[in-house]
C-alpha positions as CSV (number, residue, x, y, z in Angstrom):
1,X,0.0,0.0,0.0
2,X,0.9,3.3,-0.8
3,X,0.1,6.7,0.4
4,X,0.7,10.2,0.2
5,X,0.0,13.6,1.8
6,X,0.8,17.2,1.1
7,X,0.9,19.3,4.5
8,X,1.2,22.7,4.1
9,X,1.9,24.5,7.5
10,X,0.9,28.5,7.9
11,X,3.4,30.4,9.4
12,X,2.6,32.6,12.1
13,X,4.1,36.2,12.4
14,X,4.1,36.4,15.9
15,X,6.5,34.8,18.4
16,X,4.0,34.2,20.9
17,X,2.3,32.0,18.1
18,X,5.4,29.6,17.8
19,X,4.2,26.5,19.9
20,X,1.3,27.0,18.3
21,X,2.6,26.7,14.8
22,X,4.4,23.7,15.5
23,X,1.2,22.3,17.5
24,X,-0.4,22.4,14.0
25,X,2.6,20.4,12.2
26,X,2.4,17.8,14.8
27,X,-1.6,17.5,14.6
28,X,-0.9,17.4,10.3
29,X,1.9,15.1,10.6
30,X,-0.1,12.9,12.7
31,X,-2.7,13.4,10.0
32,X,-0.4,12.1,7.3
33,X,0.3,9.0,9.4
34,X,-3.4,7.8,9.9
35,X,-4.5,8.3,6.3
36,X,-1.7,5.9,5.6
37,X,-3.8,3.3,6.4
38,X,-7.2,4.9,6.8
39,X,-9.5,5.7,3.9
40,X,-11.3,8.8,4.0
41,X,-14.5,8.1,6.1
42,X,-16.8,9.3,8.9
43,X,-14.3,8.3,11.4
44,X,-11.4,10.7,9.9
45,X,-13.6,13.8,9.5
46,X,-15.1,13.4,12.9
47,X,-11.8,12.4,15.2
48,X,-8.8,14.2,13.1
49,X,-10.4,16.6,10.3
50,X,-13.0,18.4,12.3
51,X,-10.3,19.1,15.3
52,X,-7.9,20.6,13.0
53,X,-10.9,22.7,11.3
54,X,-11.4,24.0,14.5
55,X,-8.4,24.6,15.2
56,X,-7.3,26.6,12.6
57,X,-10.7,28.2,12.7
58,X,-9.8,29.7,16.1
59,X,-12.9,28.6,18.0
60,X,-12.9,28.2,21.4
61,X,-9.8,30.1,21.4
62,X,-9.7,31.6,24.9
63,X,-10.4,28.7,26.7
64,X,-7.2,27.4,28.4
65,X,-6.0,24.1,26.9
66,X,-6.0,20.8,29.1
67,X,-3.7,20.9,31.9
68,X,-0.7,18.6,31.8
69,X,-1.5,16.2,34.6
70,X,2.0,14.3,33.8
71,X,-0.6,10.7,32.7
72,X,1.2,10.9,29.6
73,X,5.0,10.9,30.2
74,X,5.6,11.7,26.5
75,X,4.0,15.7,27.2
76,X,6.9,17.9,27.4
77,X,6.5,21.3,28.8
78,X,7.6,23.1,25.6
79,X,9.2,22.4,22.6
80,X,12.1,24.0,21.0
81,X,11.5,25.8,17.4
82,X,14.4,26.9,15.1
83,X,15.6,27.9,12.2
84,X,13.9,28.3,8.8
85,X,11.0,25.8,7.7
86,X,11.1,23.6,4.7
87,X,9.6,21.3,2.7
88,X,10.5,17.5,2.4
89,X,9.1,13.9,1.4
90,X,9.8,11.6,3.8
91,X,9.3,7.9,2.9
92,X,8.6,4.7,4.8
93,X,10.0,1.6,2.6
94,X,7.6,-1.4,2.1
95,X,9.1,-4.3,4.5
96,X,7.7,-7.7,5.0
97,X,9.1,-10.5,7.6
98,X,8.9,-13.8,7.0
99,X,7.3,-15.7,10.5
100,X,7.8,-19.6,10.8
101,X,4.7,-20.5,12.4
102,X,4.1,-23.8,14.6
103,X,0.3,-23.8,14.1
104,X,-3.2,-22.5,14.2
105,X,-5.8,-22.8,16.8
106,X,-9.0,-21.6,16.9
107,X,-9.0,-21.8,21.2
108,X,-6.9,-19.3,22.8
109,X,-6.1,-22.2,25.2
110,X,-4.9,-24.4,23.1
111,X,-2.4,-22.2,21.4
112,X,-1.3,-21.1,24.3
113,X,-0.4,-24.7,25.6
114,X,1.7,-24.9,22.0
115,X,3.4,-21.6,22.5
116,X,4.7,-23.0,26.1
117,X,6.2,-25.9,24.8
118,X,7.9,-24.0,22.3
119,X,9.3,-21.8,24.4
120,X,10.6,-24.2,26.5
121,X,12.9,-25.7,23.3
122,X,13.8,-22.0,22.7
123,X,11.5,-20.7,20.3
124,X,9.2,-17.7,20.2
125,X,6.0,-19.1,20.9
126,X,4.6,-15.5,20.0
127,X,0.1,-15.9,19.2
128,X,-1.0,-14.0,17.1
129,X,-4.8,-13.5,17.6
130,X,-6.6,-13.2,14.7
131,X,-10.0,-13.9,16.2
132,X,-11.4,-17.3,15.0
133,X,-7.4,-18.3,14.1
134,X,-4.7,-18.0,16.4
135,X,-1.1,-18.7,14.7
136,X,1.9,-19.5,16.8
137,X,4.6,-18.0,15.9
138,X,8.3,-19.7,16.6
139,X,10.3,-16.7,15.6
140,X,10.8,-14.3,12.2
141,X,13.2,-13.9,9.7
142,X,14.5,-11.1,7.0
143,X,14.4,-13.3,4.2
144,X,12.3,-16.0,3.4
145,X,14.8,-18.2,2.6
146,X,16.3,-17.8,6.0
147,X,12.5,-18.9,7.1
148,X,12.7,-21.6,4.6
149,X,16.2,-22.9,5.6
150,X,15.0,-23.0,9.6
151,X,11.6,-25.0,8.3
152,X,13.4,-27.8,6.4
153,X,16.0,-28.4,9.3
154,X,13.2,-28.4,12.0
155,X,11.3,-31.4,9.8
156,X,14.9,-33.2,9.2
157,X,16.1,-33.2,12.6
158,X,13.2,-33.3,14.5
159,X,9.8,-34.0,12.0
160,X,8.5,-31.0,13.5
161,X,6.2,-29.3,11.4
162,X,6.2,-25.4,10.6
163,X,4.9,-23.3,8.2
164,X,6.5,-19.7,6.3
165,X,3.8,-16.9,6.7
166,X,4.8,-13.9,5.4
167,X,3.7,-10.6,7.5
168,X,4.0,-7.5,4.8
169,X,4.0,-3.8,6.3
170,X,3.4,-1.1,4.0
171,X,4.9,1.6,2.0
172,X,4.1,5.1,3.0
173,X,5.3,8.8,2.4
174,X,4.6,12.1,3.6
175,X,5.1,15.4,2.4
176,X,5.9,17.6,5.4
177,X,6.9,21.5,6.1
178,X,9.0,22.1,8.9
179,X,12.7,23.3,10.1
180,X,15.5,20.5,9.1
181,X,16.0,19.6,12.5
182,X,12.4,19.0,13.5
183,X,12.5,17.1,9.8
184,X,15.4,14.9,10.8
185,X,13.8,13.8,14.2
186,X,10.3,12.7,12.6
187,X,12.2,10.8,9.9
188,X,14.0,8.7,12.8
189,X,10.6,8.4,14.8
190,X,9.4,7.2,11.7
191,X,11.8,4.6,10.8
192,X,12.0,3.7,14.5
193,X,9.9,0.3,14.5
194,X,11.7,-1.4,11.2
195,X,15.1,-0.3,12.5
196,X,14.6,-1.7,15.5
197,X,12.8,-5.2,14.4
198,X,15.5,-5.4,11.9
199,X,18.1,-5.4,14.5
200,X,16.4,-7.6,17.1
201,X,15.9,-10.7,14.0
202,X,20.0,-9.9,13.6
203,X,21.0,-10.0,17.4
204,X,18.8,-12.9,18.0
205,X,20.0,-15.0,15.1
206,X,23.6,-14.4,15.9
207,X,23.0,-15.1,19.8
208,X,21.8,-18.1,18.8
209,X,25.3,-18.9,17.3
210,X,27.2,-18.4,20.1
211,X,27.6,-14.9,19.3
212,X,27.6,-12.3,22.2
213,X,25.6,-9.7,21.4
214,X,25.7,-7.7,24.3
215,X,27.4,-4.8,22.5
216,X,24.8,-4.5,19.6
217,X,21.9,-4.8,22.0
218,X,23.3,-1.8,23.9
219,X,23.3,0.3,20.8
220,X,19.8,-0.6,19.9
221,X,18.6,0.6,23.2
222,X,20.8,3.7,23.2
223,X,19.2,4.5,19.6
224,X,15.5,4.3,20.9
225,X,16.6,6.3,23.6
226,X,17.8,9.3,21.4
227,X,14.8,8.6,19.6
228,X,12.4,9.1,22.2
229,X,14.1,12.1,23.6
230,X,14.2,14.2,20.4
231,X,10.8,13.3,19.6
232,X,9.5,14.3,22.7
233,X,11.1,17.2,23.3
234,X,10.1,19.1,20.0
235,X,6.5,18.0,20.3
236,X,3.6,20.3,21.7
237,X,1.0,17.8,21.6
238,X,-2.7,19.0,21.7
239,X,-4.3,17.0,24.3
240,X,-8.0,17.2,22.0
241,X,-6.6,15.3,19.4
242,X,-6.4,11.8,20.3
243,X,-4.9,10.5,17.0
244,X,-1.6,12.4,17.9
245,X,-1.3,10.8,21.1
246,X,-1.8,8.0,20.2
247,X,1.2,8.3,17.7
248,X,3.0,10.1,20.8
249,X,2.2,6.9,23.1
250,X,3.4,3.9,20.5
251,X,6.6,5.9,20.6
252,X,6.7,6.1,24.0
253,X,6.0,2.4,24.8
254,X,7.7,0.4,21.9
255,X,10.8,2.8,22.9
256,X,10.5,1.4,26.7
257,X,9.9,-2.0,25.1
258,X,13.0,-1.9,23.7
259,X,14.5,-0.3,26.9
260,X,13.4,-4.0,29.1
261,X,14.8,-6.3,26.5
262,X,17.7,-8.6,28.2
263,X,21.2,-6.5,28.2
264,X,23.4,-9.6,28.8
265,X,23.6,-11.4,26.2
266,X,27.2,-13.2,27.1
267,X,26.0,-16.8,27.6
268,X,23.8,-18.8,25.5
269,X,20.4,-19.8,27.2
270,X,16.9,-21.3,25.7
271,X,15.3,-18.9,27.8
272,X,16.6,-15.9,26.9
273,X,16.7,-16.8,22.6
274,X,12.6,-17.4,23.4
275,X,12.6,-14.0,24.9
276,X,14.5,-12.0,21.4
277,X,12.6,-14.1,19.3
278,X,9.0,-13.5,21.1
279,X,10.4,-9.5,21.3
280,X,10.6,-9.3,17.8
281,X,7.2,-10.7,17.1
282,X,5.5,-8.9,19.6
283,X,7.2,-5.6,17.9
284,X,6.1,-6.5,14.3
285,X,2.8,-7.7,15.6
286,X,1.7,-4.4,17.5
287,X,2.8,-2.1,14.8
288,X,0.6,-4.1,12.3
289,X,-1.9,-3.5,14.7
290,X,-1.2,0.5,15.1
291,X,-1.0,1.0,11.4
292,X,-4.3,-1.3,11.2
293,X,-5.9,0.4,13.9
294,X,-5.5,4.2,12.6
C-alpha cells in the first residue's frame, strides 16, 4: 500500500504563536500517518479533520488548553523551534518479515499450551490472535529463505512441522513542512519500528550462534533512547486530538519496550533466545496492529 499527503503548515508572524505553529505540524503530521492506512470516512472527518478545522478556525480560542496532569510521560513542557522551515518527502519503505509458524488454533487455550512448549525448546512461541485463528509464531526472519532454511532443518532433525507466513507492512510517504532539524527527528521516529525489528531478528540470530551480542543490544537501546528524547522534546501535543497521542504513546511504549529487552547477552540460554525471538514478534505484531488500527 501506498500513500501520500501534502501538509502545508501557515506560518505565524508572531513569536508568541510559535508553539502553536508547531502544535499544527504535529496534529498534520499525525494526520499524514493515519491516512496511511485509513480511507477517508466518517471516522477521519469526525476524530482528526473536524479538530484541526477547528483549530485553525480559532474557535474556542480563549479557553485554556487541558492541563498537563503528567498521565502521559511523553507531554513535554515546551518544545524548542528553530531555524527556517522547509519542505520534504519523507518515505517509509515497504518491508515484510517472513514468520515460521508452529500452528493455528482456533482456542486461545490451546495455542497457548503450544506456545509454552515451544518456548521451553527455545522458540518464540509469540500468538497471534486473529480472532477465530490464532497462529503461533516460533520466531521471524529477513528473508524468506532464511525462514525456509530453519523450516526444512526443523522437519529433518526433529519432524517438526512449521509453516513460512509472510507478515507485509506497507509503504508510506509524507510530504511535510518544517525546520530541518524537526524534519530529521520525525524521519527517525518514523523509521524507528523497522530499525529496531530489523536489528532484534539480527542480534537474535547471531546469539543463537554463540555470538555475544551484548554490545549490539546496547546500541539498539541507546538508539531508541535518542529517539524518544528528540521526539519528545520538540513536540507540543494537543491533548484534543487523540490520533496524535496515540502516535506520541506507540513511541513512547515500543521505545520502553525496547528499553526491558535482556542486556546480557554473554551466555547462551533457551530462555533468553525465546525471549528476542518472542520480542521481535511482539514488535512487528503491534505495529501491524497500530498501522491497522489508525
Amino acid at each position: 500500500m501506498r500513500s501520500s499527503r501534502n501538509i502545508p503548515i501557515q506560518q505565524h508572524a508572531q513569536k508568541k504563536a510559535a508553539g502553536r505553529a508547531f502544535s499544527i505540524f504535529v496534529l498534520l503530521i499525525s494526520i499524514a500517518f493515519v491516512v496511511v492506512s485509513l480511507t477517508a470516512g466518517e471516522w477521519l472527518n469526525s476524530n482528526v479533520v473536524t479538530p484541526v478545522i477547528t483549530f485553525f478556525k480559532g474557535e474556542n480560542a480563549s479557553t485554556p488548553p487541558p492541563e498537563n496532569t503528567g498521565s502521559n510521560n511523553l507531554l513535554p513542557s515546551a518544545p524548542t523551534v528553530s531555524g527556517e522551515r522547509q519542505s520534504e518527502n519523507i518515505r517509509v519503505d515497504a518491508r515484510t518479515y517472513y514468520l515460521l509458524q508452529g500452528g493455528i488454533f482456533s482456542d486461545l487455550t490451546n495455542a497457548a499450551e503450544a506456545s509454552a512448549e515451544i518456548k521451553k525448546l527455545g522458540g518464540g512461541g509469540y500468538v497471534i490472535d486473529e480472532g477465530d485463528k490464532k497462529r503461533v509464531i516460533l520466531s521471524a526472519y529477513l528473508s524468506e529463505a532464511d525462514a525456509k532454511a530453519v523450516r526444512d532443518r526443523l522437519k529433518t532433525d526433529s519432524d517438526m512441522e512449521t509453516y513460512v507466513y509472510a507478515n507485509n507492512l506497507p509503504e508510506f510517504s509524507v510530504s511535510v513542512g518544517a525546520t530541518s532539524e524537526q524534519i530529521s527527528i520525525i524521519k527517525d521516529a518514523f523509521a524507528l519500528p523497522v530499525y529496531t525489528i530489523d536489528s532484534l531478528i539480527k542480534i537474535t540470530e547471531a546469539y543463537d550462534r554463540g555470538s555475544d551480542e551484548s554490545a549490539n543490544m546496547a546500541d539498539l537501546k541507546a538508539k531508541a533512547a535518542e529517539v524518544k528524547e528528540k521526539f519528545v522534546n520538540s513536540i507540543l501535543p494537543d491533548d484534543k486530538n487523540q490520533s496524535l497521542l496515540d502516535v506520541l504513546s506507540y513511541i513512547s511504549l515500543l521505545c520502553d519496550k525496547i528499553s526491558g529487552l535482556p542486556s546480557d547477552l554473554s551466555s547462551k540460554s533457551l530462555d533468553t533466545s525465546s525471549k528476542l525471538k518472542y520480542s521481535a514478534m511482539e514488535i512487528i505484531d503491534s505495529y501491524s496492529q497500530f498501522i491497522a488500527k489508525l
